[in-house]
PAKOLRO-850766 format. One record per residue: x, y, z of N, C-alpha, C in turn; residue in three letters. Coordinates in pm, whole numbers, padded with zeros to 5 digits, always signed. Example, Ala and Ser with C-alpha at 12.3 -4.5 7.8 and 13.67 -1.06 7.14 Angstrom:
2
+01319-00569+00780+01230-00450+00780+01320-00330+00780ala;+01285-00225+00708+01367-00106+00714+01290+00003+00787ser;
//
This chain:
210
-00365-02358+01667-00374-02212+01683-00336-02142+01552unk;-00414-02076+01497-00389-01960+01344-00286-01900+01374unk;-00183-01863+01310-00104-01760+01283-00149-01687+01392unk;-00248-01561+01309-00308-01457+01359-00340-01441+01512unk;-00356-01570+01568-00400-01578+01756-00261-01629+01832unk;-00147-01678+01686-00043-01682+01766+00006-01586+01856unk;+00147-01608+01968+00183-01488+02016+00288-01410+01934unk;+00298-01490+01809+00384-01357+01691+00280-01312+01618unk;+00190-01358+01589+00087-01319+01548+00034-01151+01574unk;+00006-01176+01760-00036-01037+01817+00075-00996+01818unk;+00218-01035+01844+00300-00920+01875+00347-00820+01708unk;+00297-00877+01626+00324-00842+01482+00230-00710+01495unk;+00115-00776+01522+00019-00663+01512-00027-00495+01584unk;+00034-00539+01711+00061-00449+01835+00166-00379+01749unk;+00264-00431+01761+00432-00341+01691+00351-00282+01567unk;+00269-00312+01464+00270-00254+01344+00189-00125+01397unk;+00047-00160+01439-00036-00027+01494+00074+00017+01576unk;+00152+00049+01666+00239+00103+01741+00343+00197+01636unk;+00366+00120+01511+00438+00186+01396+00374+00265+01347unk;+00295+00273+01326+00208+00377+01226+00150+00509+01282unk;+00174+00453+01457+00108+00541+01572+00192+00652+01588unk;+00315+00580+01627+00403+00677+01682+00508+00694+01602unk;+00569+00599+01471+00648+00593+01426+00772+00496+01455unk;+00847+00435+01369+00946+00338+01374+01086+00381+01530unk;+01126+00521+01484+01232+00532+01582+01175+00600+01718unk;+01044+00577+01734+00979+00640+01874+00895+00566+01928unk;+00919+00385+01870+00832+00280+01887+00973+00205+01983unk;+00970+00182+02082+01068+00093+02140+01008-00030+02188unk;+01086-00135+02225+01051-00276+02240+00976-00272+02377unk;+01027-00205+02479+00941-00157+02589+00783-00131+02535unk;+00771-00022+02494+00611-00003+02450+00564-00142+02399unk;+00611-00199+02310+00573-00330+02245+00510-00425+02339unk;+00604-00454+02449+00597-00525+02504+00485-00493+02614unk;+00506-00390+02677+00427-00325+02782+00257-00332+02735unk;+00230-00269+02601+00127-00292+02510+00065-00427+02521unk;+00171-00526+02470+00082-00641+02466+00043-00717+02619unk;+00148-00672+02693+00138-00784+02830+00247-00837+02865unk;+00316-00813+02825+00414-00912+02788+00594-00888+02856unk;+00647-00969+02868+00734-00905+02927+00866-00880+02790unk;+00966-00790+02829+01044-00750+02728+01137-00864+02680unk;+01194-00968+02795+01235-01089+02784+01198-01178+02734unk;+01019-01244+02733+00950-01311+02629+00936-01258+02533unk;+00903-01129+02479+00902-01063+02340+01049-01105+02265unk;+01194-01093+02388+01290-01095+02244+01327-01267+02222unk;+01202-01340+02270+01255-01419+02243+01182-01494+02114unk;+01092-01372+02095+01013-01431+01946+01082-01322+01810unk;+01137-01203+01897+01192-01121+01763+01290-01092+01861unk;+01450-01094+01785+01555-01044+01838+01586-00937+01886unk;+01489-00819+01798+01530-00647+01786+01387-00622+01707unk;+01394-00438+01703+01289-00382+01658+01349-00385+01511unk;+01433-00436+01459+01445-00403+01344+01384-00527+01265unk;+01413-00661+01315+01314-00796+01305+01161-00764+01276unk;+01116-00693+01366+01032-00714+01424+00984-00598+01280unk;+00993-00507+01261+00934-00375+01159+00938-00476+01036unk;+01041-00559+01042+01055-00620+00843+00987-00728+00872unk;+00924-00843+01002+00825-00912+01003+00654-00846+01009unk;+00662-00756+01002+00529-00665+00989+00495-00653+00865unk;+00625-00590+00835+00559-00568+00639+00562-00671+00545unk;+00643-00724+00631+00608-00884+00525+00514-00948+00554unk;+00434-00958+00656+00303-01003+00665+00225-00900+00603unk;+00232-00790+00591+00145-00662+00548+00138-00706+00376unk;+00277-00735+00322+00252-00746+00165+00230-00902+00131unk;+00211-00997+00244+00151-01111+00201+00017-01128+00211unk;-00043-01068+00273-00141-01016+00292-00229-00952+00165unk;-00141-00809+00163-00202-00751+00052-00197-00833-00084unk;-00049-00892-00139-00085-00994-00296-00187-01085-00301unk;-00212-01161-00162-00296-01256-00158-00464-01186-00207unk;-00467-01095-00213-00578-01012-00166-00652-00965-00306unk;-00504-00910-00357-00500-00834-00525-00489-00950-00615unk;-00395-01074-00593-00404-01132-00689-00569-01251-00727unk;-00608-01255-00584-00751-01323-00581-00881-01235-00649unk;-00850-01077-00684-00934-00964-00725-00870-00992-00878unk;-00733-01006-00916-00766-00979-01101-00710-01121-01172unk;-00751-01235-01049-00769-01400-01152-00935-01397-01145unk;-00978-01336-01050-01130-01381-01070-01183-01359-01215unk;-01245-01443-01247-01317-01481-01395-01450-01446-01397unk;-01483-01420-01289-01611-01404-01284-01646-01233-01262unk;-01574-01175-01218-01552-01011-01169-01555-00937-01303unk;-01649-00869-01301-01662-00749-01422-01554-00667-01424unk;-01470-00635-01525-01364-00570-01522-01360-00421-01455unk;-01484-00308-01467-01474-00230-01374-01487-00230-01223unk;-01568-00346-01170-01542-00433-01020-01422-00459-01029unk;-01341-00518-01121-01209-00547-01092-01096-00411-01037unk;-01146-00295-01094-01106-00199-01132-01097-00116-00946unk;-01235-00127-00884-01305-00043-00844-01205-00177-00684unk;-01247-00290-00691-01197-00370-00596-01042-00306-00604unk;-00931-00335-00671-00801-00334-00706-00744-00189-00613unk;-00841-00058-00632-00828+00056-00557-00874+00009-00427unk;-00955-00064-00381-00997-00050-00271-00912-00135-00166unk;-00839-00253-00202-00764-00312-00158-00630-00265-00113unk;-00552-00193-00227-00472-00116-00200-00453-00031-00086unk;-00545+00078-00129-00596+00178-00061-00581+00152+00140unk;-00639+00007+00110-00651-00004+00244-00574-00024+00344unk;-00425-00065+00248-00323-00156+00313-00222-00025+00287unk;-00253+00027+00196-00100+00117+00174-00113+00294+00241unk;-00276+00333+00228-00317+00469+00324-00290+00478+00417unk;-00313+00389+00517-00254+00390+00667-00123+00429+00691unk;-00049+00406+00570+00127+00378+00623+00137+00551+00602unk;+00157+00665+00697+00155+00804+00658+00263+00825+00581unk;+00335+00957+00586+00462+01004+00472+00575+00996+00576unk;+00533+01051+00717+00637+01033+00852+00665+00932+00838unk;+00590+00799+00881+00649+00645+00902+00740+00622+00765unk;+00737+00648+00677+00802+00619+00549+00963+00696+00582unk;+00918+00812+00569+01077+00872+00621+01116+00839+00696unk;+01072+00821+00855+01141+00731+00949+01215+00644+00925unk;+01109+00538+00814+01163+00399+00746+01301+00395+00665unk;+01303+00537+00572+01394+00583+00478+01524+00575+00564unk;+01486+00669+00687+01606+00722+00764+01660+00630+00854unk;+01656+00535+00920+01626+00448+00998+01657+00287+00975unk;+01514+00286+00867+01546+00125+00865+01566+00138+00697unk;+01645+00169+00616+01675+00172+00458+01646+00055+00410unk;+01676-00082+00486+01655-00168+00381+01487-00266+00352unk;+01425-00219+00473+01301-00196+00486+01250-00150+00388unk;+01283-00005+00391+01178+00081+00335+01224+00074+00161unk;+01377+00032+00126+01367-00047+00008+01312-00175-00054unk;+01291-00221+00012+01198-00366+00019+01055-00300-00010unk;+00977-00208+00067+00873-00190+00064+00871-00108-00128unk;+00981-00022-00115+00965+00039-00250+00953-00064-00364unk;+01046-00143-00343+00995-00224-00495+00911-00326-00495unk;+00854-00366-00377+00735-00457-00384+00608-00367-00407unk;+00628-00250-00420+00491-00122-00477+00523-00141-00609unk;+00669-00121-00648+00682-00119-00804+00624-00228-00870unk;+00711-00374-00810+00651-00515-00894+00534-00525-00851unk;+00448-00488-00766+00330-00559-00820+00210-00464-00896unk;+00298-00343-00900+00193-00223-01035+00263-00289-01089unk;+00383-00381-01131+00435-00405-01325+00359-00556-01328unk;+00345-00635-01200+00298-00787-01251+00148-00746-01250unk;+00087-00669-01128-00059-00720-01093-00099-00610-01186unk;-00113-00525-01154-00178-00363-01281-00169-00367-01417unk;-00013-00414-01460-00066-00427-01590-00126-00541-01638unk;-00110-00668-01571-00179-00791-01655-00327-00718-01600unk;-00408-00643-01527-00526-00594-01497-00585-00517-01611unk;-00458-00429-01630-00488-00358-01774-00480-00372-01907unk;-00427-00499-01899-00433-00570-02004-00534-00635-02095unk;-00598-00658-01939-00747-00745-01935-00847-00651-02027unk;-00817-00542-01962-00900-00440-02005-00925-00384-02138unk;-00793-00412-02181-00784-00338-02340-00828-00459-02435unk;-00789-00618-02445-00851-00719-02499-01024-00701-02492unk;-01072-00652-02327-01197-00594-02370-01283-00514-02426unk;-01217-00432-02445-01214-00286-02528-01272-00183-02436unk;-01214-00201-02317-01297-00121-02231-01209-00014-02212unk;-01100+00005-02252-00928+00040-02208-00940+00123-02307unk;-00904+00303-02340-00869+00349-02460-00747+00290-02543unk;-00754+00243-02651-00700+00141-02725-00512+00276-02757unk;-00551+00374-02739-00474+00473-02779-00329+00481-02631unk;-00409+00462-02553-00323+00450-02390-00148+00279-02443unk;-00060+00350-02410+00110+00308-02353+00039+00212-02249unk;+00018+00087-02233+00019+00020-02086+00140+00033-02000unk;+00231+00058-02073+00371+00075-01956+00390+00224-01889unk;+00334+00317-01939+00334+00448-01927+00262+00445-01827unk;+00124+00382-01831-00031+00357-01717+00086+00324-01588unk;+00121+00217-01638+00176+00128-01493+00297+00243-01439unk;+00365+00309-01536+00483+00382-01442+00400+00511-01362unk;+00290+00567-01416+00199+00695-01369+00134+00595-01240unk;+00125+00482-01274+00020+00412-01136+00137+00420-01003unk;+00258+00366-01015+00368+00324-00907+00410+00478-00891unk;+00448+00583-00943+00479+00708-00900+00378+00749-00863unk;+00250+00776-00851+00120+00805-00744+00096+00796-00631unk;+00111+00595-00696+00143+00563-00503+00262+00612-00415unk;+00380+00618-00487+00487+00634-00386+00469+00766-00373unk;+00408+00861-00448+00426+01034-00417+00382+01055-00320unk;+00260+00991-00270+00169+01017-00187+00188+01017-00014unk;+00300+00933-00008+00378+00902+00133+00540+00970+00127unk;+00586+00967-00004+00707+01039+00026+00745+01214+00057unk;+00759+01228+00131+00763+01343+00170+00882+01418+00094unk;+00967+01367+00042+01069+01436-00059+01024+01483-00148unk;+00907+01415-00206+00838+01416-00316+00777+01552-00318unk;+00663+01538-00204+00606+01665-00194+00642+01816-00145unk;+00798+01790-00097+00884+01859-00017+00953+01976-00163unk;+00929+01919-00317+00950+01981-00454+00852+02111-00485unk;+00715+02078-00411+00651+02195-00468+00630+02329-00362unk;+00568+02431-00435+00538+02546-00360+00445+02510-00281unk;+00501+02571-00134+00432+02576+00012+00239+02566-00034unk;+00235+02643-00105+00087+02682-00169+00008+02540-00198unk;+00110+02454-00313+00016+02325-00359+00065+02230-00216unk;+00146+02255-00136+00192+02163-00038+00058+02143+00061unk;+00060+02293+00067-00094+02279+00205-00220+02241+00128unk;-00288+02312-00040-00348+02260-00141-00365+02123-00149unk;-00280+02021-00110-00259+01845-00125-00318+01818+00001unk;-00316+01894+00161-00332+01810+00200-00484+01768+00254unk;-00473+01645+00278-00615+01556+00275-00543+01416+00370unk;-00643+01344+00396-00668+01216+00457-00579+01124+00360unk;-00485+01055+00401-00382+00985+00253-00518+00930+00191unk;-00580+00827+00268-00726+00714+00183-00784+00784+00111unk;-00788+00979+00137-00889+01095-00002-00752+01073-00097unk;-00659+01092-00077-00605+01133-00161-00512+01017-00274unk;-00523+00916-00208-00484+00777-00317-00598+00726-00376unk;-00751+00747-00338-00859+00718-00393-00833+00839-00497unk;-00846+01002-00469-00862+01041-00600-00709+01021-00686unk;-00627+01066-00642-00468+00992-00744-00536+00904-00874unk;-00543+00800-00762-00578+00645-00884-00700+00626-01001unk;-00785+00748-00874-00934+00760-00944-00931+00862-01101unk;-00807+00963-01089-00802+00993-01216-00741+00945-01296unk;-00690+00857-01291-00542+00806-01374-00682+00635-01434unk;-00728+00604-01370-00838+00530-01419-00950+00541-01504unk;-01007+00664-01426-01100+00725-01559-01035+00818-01640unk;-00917+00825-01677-00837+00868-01760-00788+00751-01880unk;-00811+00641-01883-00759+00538-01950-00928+00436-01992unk;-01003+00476-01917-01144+00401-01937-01203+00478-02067unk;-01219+00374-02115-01336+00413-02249-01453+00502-02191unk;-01558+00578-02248-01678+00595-02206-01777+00497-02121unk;-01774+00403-02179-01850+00264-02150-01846+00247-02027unk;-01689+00223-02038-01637+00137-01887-01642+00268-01769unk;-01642+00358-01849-01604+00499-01721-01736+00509-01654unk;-01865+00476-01721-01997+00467-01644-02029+00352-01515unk;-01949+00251-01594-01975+00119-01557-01875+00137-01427unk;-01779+00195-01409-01669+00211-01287-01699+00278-01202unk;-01791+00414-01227-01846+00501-01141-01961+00450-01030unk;-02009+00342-01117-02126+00234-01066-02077+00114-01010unk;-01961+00070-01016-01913-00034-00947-01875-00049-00800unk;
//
């Protein structure tokens, strides 16, 4: 039996959509359980508590996602703006869903969670993004003039702005309602300028087309 058809498998998956649904402190083991079928007694006997159970989610969520990103910038064969154009799309997919509520919940709630989640955003914009952008500038596709460490700190403050609600909680009511959008519009364009902001001409055609 796969992982995935195991019964931690589904109960990972139930609890995570259930997280994102309703949120961490309005997700109880009851719903979990009730959700899958299951009774509350067999559930704790695969996760102790909801707090198990939230930090076995995202750790399948970010094994998931490296496996995903790092198979997108070893490929040898991937045109560097496919690399470019994949790298957003992967992301995007795994990290949009998670709203700015579930994050604060996470903040407020489960801290060491939602610190875990913070610096596994950081290390893998400093391991996976810049050896990506690295790639890029040996190609000359990269404005040769661009800080790669500067790229990578503008890439990890994007992503995290985008869900933290403290963050956006700094500006006037005006750009607050101005921002808002679908998170997946709004980490596609984030990344999408900060990319064709660092692309040569060349590559900026070649990315638009990828």
């Amino acid at each position: 039996m796969s992982k995935k058809n195991s019964p931690e498998g589904k109960i990972l998956e139930v609890a995570y959509r259930l997280f994102l649904e309703t949120g961490y402190r309005h997700t109880t083991m009851d719903d979990i359980a009730q959700e899958i079928g299951m009774s509350k007694k067999t559930l704790y006997k695969h996760f102790p508590g909801k707090l198990e159970l939230l930090s076995a989610a995202f750790e399948l969520l970010r094994t998931k996602m490296t496996a995903k990103v790092e198979a997108i910038v070893d490929n040898r064969y991937l045109a560097f703006p496919l690399k470019l154009r994949s790298f957003l799309s992967v992301v995007a997919t795994y990290l949009a869903p998670i709203n700015p509520e579930l994050f604060e919940d996470l903040r407020e709630h489960a801290p060491e969670v939602w610190q875990d989640l913070r610096e596994y955003i950081n290390e893998s914009a400093h391991l996976r993004f810049a050896k990506l952008i690295e790639e890029g500038t040996k190609q000359g596709l990269i404005n040769p003039r661009i800080n790669v460490s500067l790229v990578v700190m503008l890439y990890a403050a994007a992503v995290q702005s985008l869900w933290d609600p403290k963050f956006l909680g700094q500006f006037p009511e005006a750009i607050q309602k101005g921002a808002k959008m679908r998170p997946s519009d709004a980490f596609e364009q984030a990344i999408g300028i900060i990319y064709n902001g660092i692309l040569t001409e060349e590559a900026r055609n070649e990315f638009q087309n990828a």
